[in-house]
N, C-alpha and C positions, 0 to 999 in steps of 0.2 A: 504494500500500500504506500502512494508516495506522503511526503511528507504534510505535514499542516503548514500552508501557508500564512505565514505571520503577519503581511501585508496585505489586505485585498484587494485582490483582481478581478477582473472582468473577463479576462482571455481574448479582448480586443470582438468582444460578440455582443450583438444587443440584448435583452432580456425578451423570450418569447412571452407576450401574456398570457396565461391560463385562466380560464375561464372555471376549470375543475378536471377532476381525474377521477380514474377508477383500476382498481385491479382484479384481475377476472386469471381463471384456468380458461386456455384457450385448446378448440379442437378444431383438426381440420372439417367434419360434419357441418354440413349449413344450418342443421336441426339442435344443436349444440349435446347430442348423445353420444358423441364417441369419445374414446381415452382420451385425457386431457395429455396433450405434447408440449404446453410451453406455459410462465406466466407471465403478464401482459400487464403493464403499465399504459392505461390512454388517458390521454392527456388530450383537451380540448381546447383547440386555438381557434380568437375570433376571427373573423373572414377565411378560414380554413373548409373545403369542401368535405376532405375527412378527417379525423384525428390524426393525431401523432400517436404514434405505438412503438415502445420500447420493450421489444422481446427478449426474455431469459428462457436458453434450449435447454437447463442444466441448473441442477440444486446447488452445486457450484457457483454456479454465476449468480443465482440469488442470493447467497450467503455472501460473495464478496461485495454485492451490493446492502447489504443489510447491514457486514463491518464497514464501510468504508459511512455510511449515512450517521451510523452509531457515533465513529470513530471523531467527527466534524459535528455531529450534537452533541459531544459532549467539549471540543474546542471551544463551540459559537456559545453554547448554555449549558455553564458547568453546572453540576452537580454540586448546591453547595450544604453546607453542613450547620443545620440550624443549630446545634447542641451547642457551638462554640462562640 
């Protein structure tokens, strides 16, 4: 996982707005009954004709998307410690 950027960046990219998102098991079935092959991040941009869809083939690639999200939630909003 690369490191925490201590600076904030942009990556020289504009910001898409989202209007909302969803996550779903996806199947290739138009009926949505058959085994689930991938899970799906859509995301809805305005003037967009169809979503944006970020596909994970592999519980792998979900997992390294679940530490890396973790890993920068807890950089941007630490966990802090009432007791002290």
């Amino acid at each position: 996982m690369a490191d925490i950027n201590r600076v904030p960046q942009n990556c020289g990219y504009d910001v898409i707005p989202i209007q909302g998102y969803q996550v779903a098991s996806w199947t290739p079935q138009r009926d949505g009954r058959g085994k689930s092959e991938m899970v799906v991040i859509e995301y809805n941009v305005p003037g967009m004709k169809l979503p944006l869809l970020l596909r994970f083939k592999s519980r792998k690639a979900v997992q390294t998307m679940i530490d890396s999200l973790t890993f920068h939630m807890n950089d941007v909003f630490p966990v802090v410690d009432d007791a002290n």
